[in-house]
KEROZA-606573 format. One record per residue (C-alpha): residue number from 1; x, y, z. Coordinates in Angstrom, 2 decimals. Example, Ala and Ser with C-alpha at 12.3 -4.5 7.8 and 13.67 -1.06 7.14 Angstrom:
# KEROZA-606573
   num        px        py        pz
     1     12.30     -4.50      7.80
     2     13.67     -1.06      7.14
This chain:
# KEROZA-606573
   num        px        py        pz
     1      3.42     17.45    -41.63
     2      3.94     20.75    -43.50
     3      1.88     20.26    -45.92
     4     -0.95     19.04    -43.51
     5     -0.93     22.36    -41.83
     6     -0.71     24.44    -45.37
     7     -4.10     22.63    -46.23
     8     -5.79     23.14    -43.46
     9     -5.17     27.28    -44.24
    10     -6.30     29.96    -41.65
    11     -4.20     31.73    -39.98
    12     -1.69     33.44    -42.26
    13      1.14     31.68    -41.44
    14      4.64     31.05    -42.88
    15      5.63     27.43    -42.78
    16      9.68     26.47    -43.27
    17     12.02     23.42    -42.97
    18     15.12     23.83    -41.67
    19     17.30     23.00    -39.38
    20     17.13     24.74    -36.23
    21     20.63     25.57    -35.61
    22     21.34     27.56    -38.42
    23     17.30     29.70    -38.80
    24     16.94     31.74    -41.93
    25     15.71     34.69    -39.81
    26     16.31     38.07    -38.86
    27     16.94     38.90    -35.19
    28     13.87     39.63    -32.87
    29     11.26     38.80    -35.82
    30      9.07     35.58    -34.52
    31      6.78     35.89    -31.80
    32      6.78     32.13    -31.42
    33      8.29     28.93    -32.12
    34      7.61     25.63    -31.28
    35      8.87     22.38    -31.17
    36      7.92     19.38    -30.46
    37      9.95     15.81    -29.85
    38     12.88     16.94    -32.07
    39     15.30     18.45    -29.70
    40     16.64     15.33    -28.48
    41     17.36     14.40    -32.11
    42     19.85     17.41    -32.75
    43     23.26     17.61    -33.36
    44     23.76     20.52    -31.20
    45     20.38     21.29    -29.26
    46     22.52     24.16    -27.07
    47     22.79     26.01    -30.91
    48     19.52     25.70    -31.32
    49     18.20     27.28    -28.28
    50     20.18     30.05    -29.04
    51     18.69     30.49    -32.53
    52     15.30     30.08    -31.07
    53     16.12     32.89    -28.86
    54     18.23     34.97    -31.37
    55     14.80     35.09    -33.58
    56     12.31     35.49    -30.73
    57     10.98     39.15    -30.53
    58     10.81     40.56    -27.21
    59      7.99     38.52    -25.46
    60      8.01     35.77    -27.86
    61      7.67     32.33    -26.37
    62      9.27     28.82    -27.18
    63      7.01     26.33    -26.73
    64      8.92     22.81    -26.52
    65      7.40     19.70    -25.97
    66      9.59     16.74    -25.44
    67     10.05     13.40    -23.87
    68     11.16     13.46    -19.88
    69     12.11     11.59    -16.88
    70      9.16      9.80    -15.49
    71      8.08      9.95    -12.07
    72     10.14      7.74     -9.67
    73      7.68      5.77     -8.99
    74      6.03      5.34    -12.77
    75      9.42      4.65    -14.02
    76      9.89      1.14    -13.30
    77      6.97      0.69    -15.32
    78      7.73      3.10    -17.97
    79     10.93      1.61    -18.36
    80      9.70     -2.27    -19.22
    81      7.16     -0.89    -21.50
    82      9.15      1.27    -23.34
    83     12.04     -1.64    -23.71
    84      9.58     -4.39    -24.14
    85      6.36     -2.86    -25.75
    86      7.55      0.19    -27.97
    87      9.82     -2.00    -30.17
    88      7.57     -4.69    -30.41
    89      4.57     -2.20    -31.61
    90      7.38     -0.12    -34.00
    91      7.81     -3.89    -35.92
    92      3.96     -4.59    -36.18
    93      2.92     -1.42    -37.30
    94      5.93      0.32    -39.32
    95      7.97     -2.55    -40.15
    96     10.73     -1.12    -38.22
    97     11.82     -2.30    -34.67
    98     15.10     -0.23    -35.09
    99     13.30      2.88    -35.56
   100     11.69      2.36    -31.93
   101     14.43      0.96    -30.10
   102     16.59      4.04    -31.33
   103     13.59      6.16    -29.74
   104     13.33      4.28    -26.83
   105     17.33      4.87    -26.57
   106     17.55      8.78    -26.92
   107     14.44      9.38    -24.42
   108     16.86      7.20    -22.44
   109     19.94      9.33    -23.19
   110     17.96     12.47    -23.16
   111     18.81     15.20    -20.19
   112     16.41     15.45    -17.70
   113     14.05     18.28    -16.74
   114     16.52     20.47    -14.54
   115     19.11     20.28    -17.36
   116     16.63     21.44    -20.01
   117     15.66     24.36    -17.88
   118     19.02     25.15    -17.54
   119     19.95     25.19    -21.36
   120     16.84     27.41    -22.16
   121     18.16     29.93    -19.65
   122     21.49     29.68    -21.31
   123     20.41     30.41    -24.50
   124     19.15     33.82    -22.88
   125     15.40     32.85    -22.26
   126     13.32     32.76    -18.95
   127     11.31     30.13    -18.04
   128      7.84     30.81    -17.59
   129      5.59     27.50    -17.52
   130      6.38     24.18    -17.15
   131      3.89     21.10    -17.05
   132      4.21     17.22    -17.06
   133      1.94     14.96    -18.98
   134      1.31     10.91    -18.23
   135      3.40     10.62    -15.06
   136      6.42     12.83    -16.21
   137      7.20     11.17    -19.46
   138      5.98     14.15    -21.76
   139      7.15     17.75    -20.57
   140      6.16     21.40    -22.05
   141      8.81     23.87    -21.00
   142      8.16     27.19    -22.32
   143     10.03     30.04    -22.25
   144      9.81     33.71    -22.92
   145     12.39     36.38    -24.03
   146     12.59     39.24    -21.56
C-alpha cells in the first residue's frame, strides 16, 4: 500500500512502517494520522493511542476508521453474512478461508463504539466527529488534541 501512495506523488509527504506503539517521532510533530482497520489487530491498541496522541501537534487529528457494532436491528443480518458469506468469499477469491474467519472473529471480539471513545479520551484526545457507515458496521472516530 506504501508504495501505491509513493507513486501516485503529490503532496510532499513522508510515508513509514511501523508499528504504532512504539512511533519513531518527536513529541507534538504530526498534524495527522490515520488509521484505518488495524487497531483491532494490535497487541496493545491503548499504547497506541497514546503514541498517536504523544506525536499529534496541538490541533492535530486522528482519523480512525474501523469495524463496529451494527445496528440492532441490521445485526442479525450482519451476523449470518459475515459467518456464512465472508469465509466462503475469503476461500474463492484468496485461497484462504482462515484469513476471513479470523476477521470475521476480531470484528466480533472488537470493543464497541462507547469503549473506543473512551480509549481515545484516555490517551489524552477529544473527540470531535464521529460517523457510521452501512448500518453501523464501519465507524470514523476522530479525534483532536486540545
Amino acid at each position: 500500500m506504501l508504495e501505491v501512495a509513493r507513486a501516485r506523488g503529490g503532496a510532499a509527504l513522508r510515508y513509514v512502517e511501523t508499528p504504532a506503539e512504539t512511533l519513531p517521532f518527536g513529541d507534538a510533530t504530526v498534524a495527522m494520522v490515520t488509521l484505518s482497520f488495524g487497531l483491532r489487530n494490535m497487541t496493545d491498541p491503548a499504547r497506541a493511542l497514546s503514541e498517536v496522541a504523544r506525536v499529534l501537534s496541538p490541533g492535530g487529528h486522528l482519523v480512525l476508521l474501523e469495524f463496529s457494532k451494527p445496528a440492532a436491528w441490521f445485526a442479525p443480518i450482519y451476523g449470518l453474512h459475515a459467518r456464512h458469506v465472508i469465509p466462503r468469499i475469503g476461500a474463492a477469491v484468496a485461497r484462504d478461508r482462515g484469513a476471513y474467519t479470523y476477521l470475521v472473529e476480531s470484528i466480533e471480539r472488537f470493543p464497541g463504539r462507547e469503549d473506543i471513545a473512551r480509549e481515545i479520551a484516555a490517551a489524552g484526545l477529544d473527540l470531535v466527529e464521529e460517523r457510521a457507515f452501512v448500518f453501523g458496521v464501519a465507524r470514523m472516530h476522530i479525534g483532536q488534541k486540545a
